[in-house]
Biopython code that builds the backbone (N, CA, C, O; Angstrom):
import numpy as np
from Bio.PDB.StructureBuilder import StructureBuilder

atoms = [
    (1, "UNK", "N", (109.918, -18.779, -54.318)),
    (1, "UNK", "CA", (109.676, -18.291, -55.658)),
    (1, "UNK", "C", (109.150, -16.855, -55.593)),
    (1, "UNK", "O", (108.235, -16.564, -54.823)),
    (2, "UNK", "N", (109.840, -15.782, -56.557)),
    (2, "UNK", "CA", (108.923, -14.678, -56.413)),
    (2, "UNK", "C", (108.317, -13.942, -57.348)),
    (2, "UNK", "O", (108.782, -13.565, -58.423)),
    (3, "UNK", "N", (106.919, -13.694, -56.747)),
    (3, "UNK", "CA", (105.829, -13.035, -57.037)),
    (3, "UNK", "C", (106.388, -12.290, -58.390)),
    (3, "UNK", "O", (107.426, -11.649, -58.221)),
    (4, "UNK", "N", (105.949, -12.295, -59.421)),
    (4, "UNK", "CA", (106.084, -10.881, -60.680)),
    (4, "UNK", "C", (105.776, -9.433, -59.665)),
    (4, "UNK", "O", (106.613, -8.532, -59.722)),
    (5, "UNK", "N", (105.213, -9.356, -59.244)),
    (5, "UNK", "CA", (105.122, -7.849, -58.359)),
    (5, "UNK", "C", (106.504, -7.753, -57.439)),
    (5, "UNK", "O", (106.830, -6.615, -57.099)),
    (6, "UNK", "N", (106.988, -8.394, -57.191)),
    (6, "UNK", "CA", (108.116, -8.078, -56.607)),
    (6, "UNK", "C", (109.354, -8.152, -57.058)),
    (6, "UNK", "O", (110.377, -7.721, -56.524)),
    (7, "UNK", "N", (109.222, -8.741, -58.108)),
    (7, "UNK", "CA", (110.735, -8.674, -59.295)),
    (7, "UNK", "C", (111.224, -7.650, -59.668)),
    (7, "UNK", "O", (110.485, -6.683, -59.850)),
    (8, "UNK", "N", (112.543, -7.554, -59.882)),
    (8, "UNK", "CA", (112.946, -6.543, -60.407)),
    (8, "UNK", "C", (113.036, -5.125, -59.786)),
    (8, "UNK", "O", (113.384, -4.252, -60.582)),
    (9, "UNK", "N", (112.740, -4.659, -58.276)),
    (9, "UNK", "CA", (112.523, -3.997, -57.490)),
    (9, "UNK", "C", (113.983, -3.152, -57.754)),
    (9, "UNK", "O", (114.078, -2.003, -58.187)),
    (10, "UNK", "N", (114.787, -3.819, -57.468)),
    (10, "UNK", "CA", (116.134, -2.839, -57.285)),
    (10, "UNK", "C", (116.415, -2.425, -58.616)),
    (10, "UNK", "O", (116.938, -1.311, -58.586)),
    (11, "UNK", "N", (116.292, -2.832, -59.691)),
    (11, "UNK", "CA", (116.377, -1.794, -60.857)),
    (11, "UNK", "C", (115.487, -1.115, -61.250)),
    (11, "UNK", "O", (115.612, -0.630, -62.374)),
    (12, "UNK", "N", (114.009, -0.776, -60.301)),
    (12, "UNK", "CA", (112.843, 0.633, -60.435)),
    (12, "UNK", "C", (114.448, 1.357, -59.410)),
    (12, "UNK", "O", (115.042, 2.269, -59.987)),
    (13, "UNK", "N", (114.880, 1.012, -58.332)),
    (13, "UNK", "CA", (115.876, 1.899, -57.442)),
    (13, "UNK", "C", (116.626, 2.104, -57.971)),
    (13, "UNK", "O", (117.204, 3.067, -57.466)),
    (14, "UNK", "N", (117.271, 1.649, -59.140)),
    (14, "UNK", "CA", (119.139, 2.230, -59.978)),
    (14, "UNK", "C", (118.333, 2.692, -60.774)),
    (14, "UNK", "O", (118.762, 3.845, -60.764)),
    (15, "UNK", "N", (117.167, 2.730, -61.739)),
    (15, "UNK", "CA", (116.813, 3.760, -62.616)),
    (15, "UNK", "C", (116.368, 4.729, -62.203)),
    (15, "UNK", "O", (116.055, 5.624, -62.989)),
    (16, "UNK", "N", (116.202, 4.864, -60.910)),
    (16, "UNK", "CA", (115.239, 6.059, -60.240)),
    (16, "UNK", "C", (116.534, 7.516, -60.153)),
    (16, "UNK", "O", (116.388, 8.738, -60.161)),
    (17, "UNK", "N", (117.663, 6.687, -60.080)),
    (17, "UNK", "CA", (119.146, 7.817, -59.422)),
    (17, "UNK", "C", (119.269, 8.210, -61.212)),
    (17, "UNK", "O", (119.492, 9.266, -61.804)),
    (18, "UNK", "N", (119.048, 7.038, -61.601)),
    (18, "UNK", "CA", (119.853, 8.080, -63.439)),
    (18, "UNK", "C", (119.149, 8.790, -64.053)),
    (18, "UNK", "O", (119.540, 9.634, -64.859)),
    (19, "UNK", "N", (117.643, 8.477, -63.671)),
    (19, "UNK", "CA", (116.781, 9.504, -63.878)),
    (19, "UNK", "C", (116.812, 11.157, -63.235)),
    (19, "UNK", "O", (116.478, 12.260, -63.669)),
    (20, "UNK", "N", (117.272, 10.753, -62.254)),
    (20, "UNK", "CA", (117.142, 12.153, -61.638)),
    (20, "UNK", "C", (118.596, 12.603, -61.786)),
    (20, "UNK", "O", (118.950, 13.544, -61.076)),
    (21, "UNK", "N", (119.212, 12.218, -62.364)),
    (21, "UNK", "CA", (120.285, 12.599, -62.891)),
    (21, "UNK", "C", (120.200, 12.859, -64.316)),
    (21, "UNK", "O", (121.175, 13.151, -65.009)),
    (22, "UNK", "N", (119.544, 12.797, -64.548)),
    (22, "UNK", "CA", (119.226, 13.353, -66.646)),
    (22, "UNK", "C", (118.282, 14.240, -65.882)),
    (22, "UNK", "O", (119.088, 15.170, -65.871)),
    (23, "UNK", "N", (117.081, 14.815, -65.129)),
    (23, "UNK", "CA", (116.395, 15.443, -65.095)),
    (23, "UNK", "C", (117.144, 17.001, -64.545)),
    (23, "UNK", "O", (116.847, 18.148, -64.879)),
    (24, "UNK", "N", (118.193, 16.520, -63.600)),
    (24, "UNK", "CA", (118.828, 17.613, -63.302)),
    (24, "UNK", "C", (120.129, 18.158, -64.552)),
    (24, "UNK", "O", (120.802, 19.166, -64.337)),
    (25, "UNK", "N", (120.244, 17.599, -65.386)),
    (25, "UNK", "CA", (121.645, 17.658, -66.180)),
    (25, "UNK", "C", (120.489, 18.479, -67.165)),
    (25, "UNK", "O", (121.004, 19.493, -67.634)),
    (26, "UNK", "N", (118.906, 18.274, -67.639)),
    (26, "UNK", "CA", (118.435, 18.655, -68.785)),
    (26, "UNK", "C", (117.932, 19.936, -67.953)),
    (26, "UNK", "O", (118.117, 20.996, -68.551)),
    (27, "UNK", "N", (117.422, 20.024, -66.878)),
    (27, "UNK", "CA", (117.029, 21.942, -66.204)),
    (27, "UNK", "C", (118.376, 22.695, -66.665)),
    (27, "UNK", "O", (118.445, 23.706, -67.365)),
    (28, "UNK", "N", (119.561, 21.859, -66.026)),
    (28, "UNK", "CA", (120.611, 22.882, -66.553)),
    (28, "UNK", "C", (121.506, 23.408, -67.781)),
    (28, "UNK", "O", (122.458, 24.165, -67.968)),
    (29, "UNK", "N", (120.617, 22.535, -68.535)),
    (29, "UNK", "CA", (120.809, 22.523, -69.883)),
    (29, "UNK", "C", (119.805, 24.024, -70.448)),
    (29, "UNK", "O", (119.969, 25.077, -71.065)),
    (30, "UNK", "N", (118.824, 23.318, -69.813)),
    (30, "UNK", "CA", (117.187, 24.394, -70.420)),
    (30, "UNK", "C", (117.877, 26.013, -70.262)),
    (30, "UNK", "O", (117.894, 26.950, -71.060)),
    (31, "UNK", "N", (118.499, 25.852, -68.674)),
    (31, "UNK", "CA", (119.058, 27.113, -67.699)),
    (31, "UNK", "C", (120.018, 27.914, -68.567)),
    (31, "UNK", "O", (120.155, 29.133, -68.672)),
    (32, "UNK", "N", (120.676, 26.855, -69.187)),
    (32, "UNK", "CA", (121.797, 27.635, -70.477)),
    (32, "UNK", "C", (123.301, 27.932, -70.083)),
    (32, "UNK", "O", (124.070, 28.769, -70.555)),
    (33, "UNK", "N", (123.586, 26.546, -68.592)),
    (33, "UNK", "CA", (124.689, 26.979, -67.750)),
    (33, "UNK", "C", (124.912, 25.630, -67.241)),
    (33, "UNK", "O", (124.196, 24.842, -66.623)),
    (34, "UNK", "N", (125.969, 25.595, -67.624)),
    (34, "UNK", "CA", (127.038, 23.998, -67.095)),
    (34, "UNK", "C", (127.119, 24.220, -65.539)),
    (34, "UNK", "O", (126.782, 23.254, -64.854)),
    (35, "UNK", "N", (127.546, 25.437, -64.852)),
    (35, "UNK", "CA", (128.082, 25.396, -63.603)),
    (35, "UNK", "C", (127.863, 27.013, -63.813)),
    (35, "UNK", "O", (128.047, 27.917, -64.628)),
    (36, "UNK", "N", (127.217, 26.671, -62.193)),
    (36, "UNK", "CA", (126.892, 28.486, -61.914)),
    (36, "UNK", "C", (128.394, 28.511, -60.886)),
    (36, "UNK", "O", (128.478, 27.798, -59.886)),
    (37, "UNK", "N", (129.384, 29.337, -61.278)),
    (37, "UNK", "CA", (130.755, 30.006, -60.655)),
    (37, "UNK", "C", (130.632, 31.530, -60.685)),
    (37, "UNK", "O", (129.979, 32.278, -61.413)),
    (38, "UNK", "N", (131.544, 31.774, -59.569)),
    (38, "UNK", "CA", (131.609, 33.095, -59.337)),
    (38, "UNK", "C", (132.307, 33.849, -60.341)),
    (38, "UNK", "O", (133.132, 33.221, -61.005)),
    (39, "UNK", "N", (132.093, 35.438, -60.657)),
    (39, "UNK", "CA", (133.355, 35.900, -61.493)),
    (39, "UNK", "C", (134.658, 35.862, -61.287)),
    (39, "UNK", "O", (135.477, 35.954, -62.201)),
    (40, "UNK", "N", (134.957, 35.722, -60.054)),
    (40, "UNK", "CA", (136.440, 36.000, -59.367)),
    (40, "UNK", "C", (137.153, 34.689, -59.263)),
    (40, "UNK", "O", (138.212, 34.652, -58.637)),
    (41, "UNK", "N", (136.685, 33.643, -59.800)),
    (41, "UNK", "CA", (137.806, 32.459, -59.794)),
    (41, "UNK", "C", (138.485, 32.469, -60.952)),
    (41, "UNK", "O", (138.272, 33.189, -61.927)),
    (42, "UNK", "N", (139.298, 31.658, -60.814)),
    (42, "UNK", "CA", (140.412, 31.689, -61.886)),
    (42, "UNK", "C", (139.823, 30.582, -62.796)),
    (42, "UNK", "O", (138.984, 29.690, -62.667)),
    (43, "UNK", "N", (140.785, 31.121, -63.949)),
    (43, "UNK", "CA", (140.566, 30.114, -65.312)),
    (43, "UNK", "C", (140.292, 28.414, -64.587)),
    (43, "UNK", "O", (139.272, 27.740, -64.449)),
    (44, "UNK", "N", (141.557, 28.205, -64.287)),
    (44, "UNK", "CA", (141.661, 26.587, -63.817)),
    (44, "UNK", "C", (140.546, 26.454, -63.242)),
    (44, "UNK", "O", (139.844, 25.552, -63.697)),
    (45, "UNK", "N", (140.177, 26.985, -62.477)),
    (45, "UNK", "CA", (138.881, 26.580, -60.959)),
    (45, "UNK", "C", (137.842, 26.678, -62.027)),
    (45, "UNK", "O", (137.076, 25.729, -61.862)),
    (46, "UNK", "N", (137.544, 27.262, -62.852)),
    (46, "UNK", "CA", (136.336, 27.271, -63.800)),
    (46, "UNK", "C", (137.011, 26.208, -64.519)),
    (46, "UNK", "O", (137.672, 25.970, -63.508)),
    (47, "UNK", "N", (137.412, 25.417, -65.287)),
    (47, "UNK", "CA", (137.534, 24.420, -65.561)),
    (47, "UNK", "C", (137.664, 22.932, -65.576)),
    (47, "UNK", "O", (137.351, 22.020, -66.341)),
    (48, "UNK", "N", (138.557, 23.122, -63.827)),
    (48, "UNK", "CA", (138.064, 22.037, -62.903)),
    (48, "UNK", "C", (136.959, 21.587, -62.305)),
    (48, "UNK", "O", (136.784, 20.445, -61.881)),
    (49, "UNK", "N", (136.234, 22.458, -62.272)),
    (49, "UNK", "CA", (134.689, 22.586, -61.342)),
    (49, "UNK", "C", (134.168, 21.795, -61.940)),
    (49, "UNK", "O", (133.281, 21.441, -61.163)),
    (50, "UNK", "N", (134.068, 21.245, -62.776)),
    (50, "UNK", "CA", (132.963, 20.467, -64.210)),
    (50, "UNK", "C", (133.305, 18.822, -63.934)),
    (50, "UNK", "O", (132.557, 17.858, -63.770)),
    (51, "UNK", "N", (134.771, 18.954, -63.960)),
    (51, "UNK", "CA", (135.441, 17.704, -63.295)),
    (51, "UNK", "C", (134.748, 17.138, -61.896)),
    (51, "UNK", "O", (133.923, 16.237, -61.744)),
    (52, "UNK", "N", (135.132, 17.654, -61.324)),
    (52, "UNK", "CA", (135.429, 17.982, -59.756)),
    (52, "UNK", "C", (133.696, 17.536, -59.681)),
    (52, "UNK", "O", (133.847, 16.314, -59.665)),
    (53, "UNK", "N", (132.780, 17.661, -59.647)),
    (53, "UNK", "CA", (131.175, 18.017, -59.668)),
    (53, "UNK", "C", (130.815, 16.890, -59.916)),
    (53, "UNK", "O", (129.988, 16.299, -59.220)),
    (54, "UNK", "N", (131.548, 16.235, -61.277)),
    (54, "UNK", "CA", (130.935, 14.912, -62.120)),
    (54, "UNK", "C", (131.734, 13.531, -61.099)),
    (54, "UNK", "O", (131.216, 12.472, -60.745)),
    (55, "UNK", "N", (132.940, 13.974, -60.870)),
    (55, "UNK", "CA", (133.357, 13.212, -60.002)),
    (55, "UNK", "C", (132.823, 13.411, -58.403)),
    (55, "UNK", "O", (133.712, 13.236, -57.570)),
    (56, "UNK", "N", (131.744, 13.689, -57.974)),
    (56, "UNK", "CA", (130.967, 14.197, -56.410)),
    (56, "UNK", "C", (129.991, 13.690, -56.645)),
    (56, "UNK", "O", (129.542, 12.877, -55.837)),
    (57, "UNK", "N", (129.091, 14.073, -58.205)),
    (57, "UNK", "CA", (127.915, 13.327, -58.319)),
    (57, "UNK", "C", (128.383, 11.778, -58.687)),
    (57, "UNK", "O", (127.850, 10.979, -57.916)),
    (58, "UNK", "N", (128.913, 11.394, -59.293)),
    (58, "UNK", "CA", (128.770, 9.833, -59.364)),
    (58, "UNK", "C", (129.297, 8.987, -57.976)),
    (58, "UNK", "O", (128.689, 7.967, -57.654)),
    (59, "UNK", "N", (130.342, 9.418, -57.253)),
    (59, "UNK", "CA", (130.535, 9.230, -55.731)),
    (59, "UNK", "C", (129.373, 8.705, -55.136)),
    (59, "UNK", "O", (129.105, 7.546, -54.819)),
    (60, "UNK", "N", (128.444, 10.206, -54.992)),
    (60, "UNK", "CA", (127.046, 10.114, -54.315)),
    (60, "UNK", "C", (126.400, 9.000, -54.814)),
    (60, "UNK", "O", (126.021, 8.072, -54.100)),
    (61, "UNK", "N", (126.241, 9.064, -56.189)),
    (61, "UNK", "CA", (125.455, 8.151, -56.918)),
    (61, "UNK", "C", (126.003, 6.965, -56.883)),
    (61, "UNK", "O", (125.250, 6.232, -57.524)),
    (62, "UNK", "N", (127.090, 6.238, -56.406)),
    (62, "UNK", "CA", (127.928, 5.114, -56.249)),
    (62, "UNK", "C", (127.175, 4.699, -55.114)),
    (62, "UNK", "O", (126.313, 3.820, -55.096)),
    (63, "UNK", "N", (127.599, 5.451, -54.101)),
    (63, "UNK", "CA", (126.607, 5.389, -52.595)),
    (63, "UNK", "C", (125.557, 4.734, -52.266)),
    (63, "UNK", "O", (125.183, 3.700, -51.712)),
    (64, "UNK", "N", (125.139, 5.825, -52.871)),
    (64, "UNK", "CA", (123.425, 5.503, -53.072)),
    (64, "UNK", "C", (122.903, 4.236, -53.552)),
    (64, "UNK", "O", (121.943, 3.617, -53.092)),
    (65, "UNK", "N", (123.834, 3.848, -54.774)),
    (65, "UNK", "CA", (123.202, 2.520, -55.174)),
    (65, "UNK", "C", (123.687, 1.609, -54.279)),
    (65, "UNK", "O", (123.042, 0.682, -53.789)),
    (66, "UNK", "N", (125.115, 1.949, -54.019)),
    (66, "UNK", "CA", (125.463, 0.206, -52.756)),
    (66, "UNK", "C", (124.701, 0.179, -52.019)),
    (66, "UNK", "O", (124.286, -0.966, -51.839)),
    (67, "UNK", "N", (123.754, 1.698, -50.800)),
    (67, "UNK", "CA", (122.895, 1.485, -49.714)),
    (67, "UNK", "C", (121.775, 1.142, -50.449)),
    (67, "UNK", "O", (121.162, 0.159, -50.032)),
    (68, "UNK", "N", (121.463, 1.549, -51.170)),
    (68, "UNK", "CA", (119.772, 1.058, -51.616)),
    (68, "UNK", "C", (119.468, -0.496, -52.077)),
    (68, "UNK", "O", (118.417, -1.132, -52.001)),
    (69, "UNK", "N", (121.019, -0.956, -52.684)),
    (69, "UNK", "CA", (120.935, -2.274, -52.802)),
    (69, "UNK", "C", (121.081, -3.292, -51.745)),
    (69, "UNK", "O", (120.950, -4.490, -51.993)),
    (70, "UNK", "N", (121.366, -2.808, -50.501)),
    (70, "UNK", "CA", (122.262, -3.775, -49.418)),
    (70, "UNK", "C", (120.926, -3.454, -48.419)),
    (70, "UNK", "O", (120.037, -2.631, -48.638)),
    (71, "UNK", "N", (121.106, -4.639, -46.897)),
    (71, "UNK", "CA", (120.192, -4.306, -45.924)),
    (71, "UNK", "C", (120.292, -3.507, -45.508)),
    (71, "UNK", "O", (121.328, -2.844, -45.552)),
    (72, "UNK", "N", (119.124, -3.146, -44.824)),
    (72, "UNK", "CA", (119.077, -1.483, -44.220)),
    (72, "UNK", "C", (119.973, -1.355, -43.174)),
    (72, "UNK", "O", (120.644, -0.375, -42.851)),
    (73, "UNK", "N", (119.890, -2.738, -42.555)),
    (73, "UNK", "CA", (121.042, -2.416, -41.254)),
    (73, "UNK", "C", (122.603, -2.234, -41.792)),
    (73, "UNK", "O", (123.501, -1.514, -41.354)),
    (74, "UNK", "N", (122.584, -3.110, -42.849)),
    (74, "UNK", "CA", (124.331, -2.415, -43.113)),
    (74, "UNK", "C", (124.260, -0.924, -43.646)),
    (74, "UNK", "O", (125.134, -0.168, -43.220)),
    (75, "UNK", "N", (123.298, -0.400, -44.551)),
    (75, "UNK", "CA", (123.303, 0.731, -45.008)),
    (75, "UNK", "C", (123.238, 1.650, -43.524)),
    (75, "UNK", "O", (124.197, 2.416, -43.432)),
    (76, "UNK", "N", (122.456, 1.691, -42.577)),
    (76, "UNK", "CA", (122.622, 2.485, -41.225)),
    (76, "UNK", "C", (124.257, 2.203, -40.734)),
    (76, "UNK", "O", (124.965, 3.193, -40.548)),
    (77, "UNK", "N", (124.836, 0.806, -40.529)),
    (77, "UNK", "CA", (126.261, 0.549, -39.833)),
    (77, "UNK", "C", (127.461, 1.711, -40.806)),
    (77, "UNK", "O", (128.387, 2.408, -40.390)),
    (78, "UNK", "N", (126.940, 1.510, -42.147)),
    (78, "UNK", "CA", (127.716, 2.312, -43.561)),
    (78, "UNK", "C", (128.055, 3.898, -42.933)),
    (78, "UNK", "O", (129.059, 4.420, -42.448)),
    (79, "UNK", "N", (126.634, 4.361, -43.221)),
    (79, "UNK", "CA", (126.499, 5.586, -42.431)),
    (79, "UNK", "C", (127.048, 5.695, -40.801)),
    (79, "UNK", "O", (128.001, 6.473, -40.754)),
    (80, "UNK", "N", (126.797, 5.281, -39.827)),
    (80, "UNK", "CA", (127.323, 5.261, -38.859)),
    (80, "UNK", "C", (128.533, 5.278, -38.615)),
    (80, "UNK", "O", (128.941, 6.002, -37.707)),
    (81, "UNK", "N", (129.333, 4.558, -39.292)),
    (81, "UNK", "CA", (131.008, 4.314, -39.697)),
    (81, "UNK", "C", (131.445, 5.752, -40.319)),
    (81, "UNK", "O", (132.379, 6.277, -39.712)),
    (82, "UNK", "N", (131.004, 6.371, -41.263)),
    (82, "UNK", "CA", (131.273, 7.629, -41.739)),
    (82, "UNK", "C", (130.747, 8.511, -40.653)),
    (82, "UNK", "O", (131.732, 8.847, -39.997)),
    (83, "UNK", "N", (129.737, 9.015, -40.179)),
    (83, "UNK", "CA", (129.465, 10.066, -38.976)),
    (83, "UNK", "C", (130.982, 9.855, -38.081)),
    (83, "UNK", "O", (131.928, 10.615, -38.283)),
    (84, "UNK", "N", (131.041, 8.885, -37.225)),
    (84, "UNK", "CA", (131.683, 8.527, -36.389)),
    (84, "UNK", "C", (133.249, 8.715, -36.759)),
    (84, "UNK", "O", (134.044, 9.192, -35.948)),
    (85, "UNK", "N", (133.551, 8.369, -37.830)),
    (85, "UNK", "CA", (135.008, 9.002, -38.605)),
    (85, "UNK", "C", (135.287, 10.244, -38.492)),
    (85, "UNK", "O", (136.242, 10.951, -38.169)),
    (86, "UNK", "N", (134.108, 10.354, -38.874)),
    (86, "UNK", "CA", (134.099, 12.336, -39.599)),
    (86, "UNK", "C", (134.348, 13.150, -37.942)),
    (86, "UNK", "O", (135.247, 13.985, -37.837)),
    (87, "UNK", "N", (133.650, 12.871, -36.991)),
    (87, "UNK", "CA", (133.580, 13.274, -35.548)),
    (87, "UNK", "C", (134.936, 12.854, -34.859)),
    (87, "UNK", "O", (135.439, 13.650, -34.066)),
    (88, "UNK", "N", (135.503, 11.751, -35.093)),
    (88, "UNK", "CA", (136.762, 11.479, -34.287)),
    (88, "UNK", "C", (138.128, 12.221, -35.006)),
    (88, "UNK", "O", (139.171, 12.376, -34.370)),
    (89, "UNK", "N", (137.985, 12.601, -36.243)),
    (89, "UNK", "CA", (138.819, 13.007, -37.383)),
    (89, "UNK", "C", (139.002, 14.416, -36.197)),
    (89, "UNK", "O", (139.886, 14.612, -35.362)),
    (90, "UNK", "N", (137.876, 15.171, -36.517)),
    (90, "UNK", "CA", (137.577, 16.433, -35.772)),
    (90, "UNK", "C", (137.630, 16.924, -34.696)),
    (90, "UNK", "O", (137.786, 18.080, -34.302)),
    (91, "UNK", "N", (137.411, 15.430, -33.940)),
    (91, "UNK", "CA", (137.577, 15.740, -32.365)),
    (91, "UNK", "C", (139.538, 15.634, -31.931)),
    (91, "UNK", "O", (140.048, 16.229, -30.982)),
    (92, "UNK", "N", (140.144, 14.910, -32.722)),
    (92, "UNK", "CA", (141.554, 14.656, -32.812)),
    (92, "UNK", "C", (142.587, 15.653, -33.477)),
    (92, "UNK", "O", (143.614, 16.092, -32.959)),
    (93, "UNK", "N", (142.136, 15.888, -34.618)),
    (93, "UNK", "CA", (142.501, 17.681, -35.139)),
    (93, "UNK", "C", (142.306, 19.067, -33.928)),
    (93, "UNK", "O", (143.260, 19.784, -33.627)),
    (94, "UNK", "N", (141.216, 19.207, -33.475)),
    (94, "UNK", "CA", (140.715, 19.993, -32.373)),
    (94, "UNK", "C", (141.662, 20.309, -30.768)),
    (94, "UNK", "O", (141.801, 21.189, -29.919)),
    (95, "UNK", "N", (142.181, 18.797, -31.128)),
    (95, "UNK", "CA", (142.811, 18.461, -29.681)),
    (95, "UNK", "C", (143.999, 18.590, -30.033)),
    (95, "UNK", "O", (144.876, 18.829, -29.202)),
    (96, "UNK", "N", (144.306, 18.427, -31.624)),
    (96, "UNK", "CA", (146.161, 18.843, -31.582)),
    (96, "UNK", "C", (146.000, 20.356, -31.646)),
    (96, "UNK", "O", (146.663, 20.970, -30.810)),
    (97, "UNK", "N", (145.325, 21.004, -32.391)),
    (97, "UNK", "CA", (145.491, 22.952, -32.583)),
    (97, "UNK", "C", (145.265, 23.037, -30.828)),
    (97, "UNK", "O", (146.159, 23.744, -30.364)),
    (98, "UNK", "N", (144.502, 22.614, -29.944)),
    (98, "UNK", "CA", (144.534, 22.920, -28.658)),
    (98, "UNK", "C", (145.702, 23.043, -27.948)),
    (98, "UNK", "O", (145.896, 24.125, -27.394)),
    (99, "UNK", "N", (146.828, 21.851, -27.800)),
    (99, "UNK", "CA", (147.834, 21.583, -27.583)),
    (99, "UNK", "C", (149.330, 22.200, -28.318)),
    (99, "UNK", "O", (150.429, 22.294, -27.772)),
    (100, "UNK", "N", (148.903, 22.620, -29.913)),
    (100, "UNK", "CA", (150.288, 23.289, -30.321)),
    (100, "UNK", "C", (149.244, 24.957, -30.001)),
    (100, "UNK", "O", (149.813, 25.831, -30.656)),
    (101, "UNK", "N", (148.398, 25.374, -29.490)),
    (101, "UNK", "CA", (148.231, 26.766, -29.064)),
    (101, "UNK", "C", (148.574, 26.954, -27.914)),
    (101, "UNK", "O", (149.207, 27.981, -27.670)),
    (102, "UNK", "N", (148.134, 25.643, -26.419)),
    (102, "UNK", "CA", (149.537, 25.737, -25.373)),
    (102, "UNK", "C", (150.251, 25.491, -25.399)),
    (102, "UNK", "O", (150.615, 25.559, -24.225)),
    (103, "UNK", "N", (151.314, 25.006, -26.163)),
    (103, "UNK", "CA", (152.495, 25.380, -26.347)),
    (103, "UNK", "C", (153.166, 26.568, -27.117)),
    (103, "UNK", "O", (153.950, 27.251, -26.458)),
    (104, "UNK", "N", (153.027, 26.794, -28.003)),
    (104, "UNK", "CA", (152.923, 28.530, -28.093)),
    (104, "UNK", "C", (152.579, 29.497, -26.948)),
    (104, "UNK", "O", (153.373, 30.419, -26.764)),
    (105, "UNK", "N", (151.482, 29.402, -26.145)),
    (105, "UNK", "CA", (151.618, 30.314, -25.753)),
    (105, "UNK", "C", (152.361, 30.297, -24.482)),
    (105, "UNK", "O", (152.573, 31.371, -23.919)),
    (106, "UNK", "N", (152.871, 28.952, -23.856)),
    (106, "UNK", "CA", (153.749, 28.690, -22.873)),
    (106, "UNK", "C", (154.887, 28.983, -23.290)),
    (106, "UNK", "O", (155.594, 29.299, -22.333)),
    (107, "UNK", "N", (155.614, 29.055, -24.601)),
    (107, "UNK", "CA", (156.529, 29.434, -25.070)),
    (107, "UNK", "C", (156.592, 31.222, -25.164)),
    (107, "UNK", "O", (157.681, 31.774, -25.322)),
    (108, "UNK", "N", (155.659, 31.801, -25.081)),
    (108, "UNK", "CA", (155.593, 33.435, -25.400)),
    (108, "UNK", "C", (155.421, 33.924, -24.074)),
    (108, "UNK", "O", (155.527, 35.123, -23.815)),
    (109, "UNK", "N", (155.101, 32.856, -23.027)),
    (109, "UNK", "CA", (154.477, 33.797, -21.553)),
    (109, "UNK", "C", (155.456, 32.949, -20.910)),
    (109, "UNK", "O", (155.751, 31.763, -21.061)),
    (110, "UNK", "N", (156.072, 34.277, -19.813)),
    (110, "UNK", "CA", (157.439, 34.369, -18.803)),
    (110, "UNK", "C", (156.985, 33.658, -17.799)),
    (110, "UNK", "O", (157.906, 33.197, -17.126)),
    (111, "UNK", "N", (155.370, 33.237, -17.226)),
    (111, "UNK", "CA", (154.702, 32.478, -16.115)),
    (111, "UNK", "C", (154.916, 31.281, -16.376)),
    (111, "UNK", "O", (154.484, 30.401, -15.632)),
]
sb = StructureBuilder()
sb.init_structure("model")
sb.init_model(0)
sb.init_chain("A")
sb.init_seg("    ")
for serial, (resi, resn, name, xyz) in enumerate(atoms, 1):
    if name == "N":
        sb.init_residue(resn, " ", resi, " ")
    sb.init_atom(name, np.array(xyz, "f"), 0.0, 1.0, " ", f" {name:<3s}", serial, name[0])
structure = sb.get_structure()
């Protein structure tokens, strides 16, 4: 059976992300600026950006709530699975530009 002090724990954790998600949406409100962009992008890219941003923050914020809701050890295996992707992705990309640059240059040199 559990304690009233311990009820309800994971929704102080999902209100804690939408909070800080209205706290950051109302500074940039106060700020007087949807999205700080450079002058030199184009129409589209200033229009997409707004998209693009809202769809990154709720991602994150998707995240966040599956790890904060789940055990810590799957939330570490979660993370671990992504590092380890992200590194073999890179280490396998790395190793083909290695391989089509010797071949190029075995193709350009008479040795």
């Amino acid at each position: 059976m559990e304690s009233q002090d311990s009820g309800g724990g994971g929704m102080v954790d999902e209100d804690m992300i939408v909070l800080r998600l209205r706290i950051k949406e109302l500074e940039m409100m106060e700020k007087g600026e949807e999205v700080c962009v450079p002058s030199n992008w184009f129409e589209w890219e200033k229009k997409h950006i707004i998209q693009f941003q809202g769809g990154v923050h709720g991602a994150i914020g998707f995240l966040q709530l599956v790890l904060m809701n789940s055990r810590p050890s799957l939330a570490l295996g979660i993370m671990a699975y992504g590092i380890l992707s992200v590194l073999f992705s890179n280490g396998l990309l790395t190793a083909h530009i290695i391989e089509m640059i010797n071949e190029i240059t075995a193709k350009i040199s008479p040795f």
